[in-house]
C-alpha angles and dihedrals in degrees: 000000000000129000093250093052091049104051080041090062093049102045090056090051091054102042112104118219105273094242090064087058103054122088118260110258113269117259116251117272106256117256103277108240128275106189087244122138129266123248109262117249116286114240104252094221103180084044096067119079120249117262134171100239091180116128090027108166129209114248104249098254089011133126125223121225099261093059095054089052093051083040104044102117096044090043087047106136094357127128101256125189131196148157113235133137122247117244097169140028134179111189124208102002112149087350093305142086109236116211129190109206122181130192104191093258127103138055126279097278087038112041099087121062114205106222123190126197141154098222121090103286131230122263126253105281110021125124108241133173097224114199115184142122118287113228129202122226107335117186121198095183125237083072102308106126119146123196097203122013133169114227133211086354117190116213137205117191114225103184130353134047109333109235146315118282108253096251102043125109127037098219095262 
């Protein structure tokens, strides 16, 4: 065989298919930005724990869920009160506990208020009256916008375990 068949032969058998050889097409450049706001954070339904909310009673001189909600501009930094149960809560995350209540009112994307407060927060599934300031679209940054969230909220715990220890949870 002679030397140029030969190197012939072996070059074919270690060439790779051009395609292989090509570089992958370049993802697309990401959407410049426009200003405009981000989309609020989704509710994370299956990650709440499930909690009879039936006989819920509204909080005398309280509002539900699904008024604040309907009223949010007009309730917008005032001091709002009502009566809900806690189905999540995230300890010690940016210097606050973070609290979801619900009260059995609103629609799928409005039924569940976040709360935030610096004081020991109540365990999943106790009744609490919950006082605090309503904000209006508040957006954290990395996703996490609210339309509506109660501030330095105060709880008192009407049934159910008081309250976490102040140590507990590790914000997961």
């Amino acid at each position: 065989m002679s030397k140029s068949l030969a190197l012939s032969l072996i070059a074919a058998t270690l060439v790779l298919p051009l395609a292989a050889c090509q570089k992958p097409a370049a993802k697309p450049a990401a959407p410049a930005a426009t200003g405009a706001p981000s989309e609020a954070h989704p509710l994370p339904g299956k990650a709440f724990t499930a909690v009879d909310l039936a006989g819920m009673k509204k909080a005398d001189g309280g509002k539900t869920i699904a008024e604040i909600y309907a009223q949010k501009d007009q309730l917008a930094d005032q001091k709002v009160v009502l009566r809900a149960k806690v189905v999540k809560v995230r300890a010690n995350i940016m210097g606050k506990n973070w609290v979801h209540l619900r009260d059995g009112t609103g629609e799928a994307t409005s039924n569940d208020l976040t709360v935030t407060t610096t004081d020991a927060p109540p365990m999943v599934g106790s009744t609490v009256l919950a006082t605090g300031t309503l904000g209006r679209n508040k957006d954290l940054g990395l996703g996490y916008r609210y339309e509506v969230i109660l501030e330095e909220a105060k709880f008192t715990v009407e049934s159910g375990p008081p309250a976490m220890p102040a140590d507990s949870g590790s914000g997961s």
